[in-house]
C-alpha positions in Angstrom: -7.9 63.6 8.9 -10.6 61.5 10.7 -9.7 59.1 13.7 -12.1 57.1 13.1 -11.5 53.3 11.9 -14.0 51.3 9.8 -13.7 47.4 9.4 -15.7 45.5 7.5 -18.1 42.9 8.8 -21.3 40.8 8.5 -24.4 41.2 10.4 -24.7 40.5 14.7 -27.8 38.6 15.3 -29.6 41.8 16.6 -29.3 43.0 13.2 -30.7 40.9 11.1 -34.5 41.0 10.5 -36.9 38.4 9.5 -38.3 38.5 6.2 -35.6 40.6 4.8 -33.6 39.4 1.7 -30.4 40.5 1.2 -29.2 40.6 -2.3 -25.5 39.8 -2.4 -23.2 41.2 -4.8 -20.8 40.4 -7.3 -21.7 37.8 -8.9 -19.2 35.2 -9.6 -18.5 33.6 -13.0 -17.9 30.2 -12.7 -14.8 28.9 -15.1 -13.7 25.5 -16.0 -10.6 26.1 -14.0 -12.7 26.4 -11.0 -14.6 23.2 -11.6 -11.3 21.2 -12.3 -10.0 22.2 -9.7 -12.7 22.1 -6.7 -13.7 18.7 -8.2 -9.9 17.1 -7.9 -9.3 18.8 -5.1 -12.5 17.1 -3.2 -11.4 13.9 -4.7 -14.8 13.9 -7.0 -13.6 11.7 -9.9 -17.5 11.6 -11.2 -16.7 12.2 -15.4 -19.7 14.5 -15.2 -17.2 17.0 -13.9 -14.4 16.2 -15.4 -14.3 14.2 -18.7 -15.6 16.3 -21.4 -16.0 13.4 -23.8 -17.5 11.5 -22.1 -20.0 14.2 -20.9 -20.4 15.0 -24.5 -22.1 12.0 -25.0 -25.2 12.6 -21.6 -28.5 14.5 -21.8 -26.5 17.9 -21.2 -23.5 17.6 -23.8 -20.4 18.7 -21.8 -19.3 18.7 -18.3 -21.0 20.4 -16.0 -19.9 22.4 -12.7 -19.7 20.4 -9.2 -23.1 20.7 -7.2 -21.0 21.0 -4.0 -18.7 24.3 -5.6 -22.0 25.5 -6.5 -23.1 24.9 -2.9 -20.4 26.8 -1.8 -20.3 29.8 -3.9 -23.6 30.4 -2.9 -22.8 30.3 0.6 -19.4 32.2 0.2 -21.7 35.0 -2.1 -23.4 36.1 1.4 -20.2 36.0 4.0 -19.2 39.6 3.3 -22.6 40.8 4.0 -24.0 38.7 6.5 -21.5 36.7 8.9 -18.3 38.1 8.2 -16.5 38.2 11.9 -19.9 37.8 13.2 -20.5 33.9 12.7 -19.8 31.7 15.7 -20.4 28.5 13.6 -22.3 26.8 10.9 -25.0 24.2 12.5 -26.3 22.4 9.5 -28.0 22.8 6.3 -31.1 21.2 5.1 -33.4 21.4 1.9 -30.5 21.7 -0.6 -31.5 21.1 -4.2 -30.0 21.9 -7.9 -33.3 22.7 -10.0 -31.0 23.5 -12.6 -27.2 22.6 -13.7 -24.1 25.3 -13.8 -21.9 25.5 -16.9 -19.1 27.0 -17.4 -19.1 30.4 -18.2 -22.5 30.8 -16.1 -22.3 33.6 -13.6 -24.2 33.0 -10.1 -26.4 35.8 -8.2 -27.3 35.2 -4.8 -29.7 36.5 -2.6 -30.7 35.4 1.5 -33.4 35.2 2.8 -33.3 35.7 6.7 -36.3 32.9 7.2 -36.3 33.0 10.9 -34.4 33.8 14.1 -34.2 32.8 18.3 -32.2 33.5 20.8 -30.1 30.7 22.4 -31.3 29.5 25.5 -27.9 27.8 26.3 -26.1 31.2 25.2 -27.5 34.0 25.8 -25.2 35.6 24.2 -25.7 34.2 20.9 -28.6 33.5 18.4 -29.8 31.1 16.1 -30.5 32.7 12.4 -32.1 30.4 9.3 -30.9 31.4 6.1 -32.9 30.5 2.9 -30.4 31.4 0.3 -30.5 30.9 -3.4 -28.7 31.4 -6.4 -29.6 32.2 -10.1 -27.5 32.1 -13.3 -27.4 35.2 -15.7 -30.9 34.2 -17.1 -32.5 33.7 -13.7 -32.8 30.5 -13.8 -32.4 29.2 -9.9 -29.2 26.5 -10.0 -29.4 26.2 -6.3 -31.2 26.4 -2.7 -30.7 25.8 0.8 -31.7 26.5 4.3 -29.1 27.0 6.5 -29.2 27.0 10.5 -26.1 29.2 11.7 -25.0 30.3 15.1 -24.8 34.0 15.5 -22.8 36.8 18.0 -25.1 39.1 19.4 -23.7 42.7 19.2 -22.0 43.8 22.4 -24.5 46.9 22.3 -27.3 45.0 22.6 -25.8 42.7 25.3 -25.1 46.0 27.2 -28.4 47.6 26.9 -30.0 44.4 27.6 -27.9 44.3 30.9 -26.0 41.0 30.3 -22.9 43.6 30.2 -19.5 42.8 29.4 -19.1 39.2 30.9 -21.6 37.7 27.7 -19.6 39.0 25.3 -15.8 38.9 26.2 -17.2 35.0 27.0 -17.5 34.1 23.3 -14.2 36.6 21.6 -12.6 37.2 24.6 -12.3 41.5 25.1 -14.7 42.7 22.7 -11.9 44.9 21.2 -10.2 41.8 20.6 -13.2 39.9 18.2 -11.8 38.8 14.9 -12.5 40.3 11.3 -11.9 37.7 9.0 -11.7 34.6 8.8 -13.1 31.8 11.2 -16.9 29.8 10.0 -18.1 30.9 7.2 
């Protein structure tokens, strides 16, 4: 029996390349439960969401899925694969837009685009990575895009071969044994 212990995480900033697009999977299918619930829960009363009467009665004839749970299933699609344990925060997004509504029932596919990357000059220890992510329904069509400007660990390899040693990385997880797996930014 092998030893040897495999944990699950997203990419360090050394990783990632620019002009790659990672295509993440599942999908997720996006319910009426899951609208109901993001949209009370977010205090969203808009009857768009949640009145399907009244919806009934607008250019799209029934409710349709929050923007802002779309926004964040899209987002949540690429954690696994590209910032899980790795992410040291989230700095902002910009050039969000919905070309197209989510129903329920639609199913989002997401892919990233890694649009650009720098090293931190106030931590050198870190990097800044744009994401251009979007999502598609099952027909294609794109329901959602945004760039996204996150702050990234570099890998303690790199930081060793580049000579910055130890000290950079226990600065930002404490021991590098000691970074987390899960949970923290997304």
């Amino acid at each position: 029996m092998s030893e040897k212990r495999i944990i699950q995480r997203g990419l360090y900033f050394d990783e990632m390349e620019e002009g790659a697009v990672y295509a993440h999977s599942p999908g997720r299918t996006v319910t009426e439960a899951d609208n109901v619930l993001f949209t009370t829960q977010t205090m969203n009363t808009q009857s768009l969401h949640l009145d399907a009467a009244w919806s009934a009665d607008t250019e799209f004839g029934e409710p349709l899925v929050n923007s802002m749970f779309t926004l964040s299933t899209l987002v949540g699609l690429s954690v696994a694969q590209l910032t899980q344990g790795t992410i040291v925060a989230n700095l902002g997004f910009s050039e969000v837009r919905f070309p197209a509504p989510m129903r329920h029932g639609d199913t989002m596919y997401a892919e990233t685009l890694i649009a650009g990357k720098r090293r931190s000059q106030s931590r050198p220890h870190q990097g800044i990575v744009e994401f251009h992510h979007t999502a598609r329904n099952q027909d294609g069509v794109v329901v959602a895009v945004a760039k996204r400007s996150t702050l990234m660990q570099v890998s303690p390899e790199a930081l060793a071969t580049e000579g910055a040693g130890e000290g950079a990385a226990e600065c930002a997880w404490g021991a590098a044994a000691e970074r987390p797996t899960s949970g923290g930014a997304a």
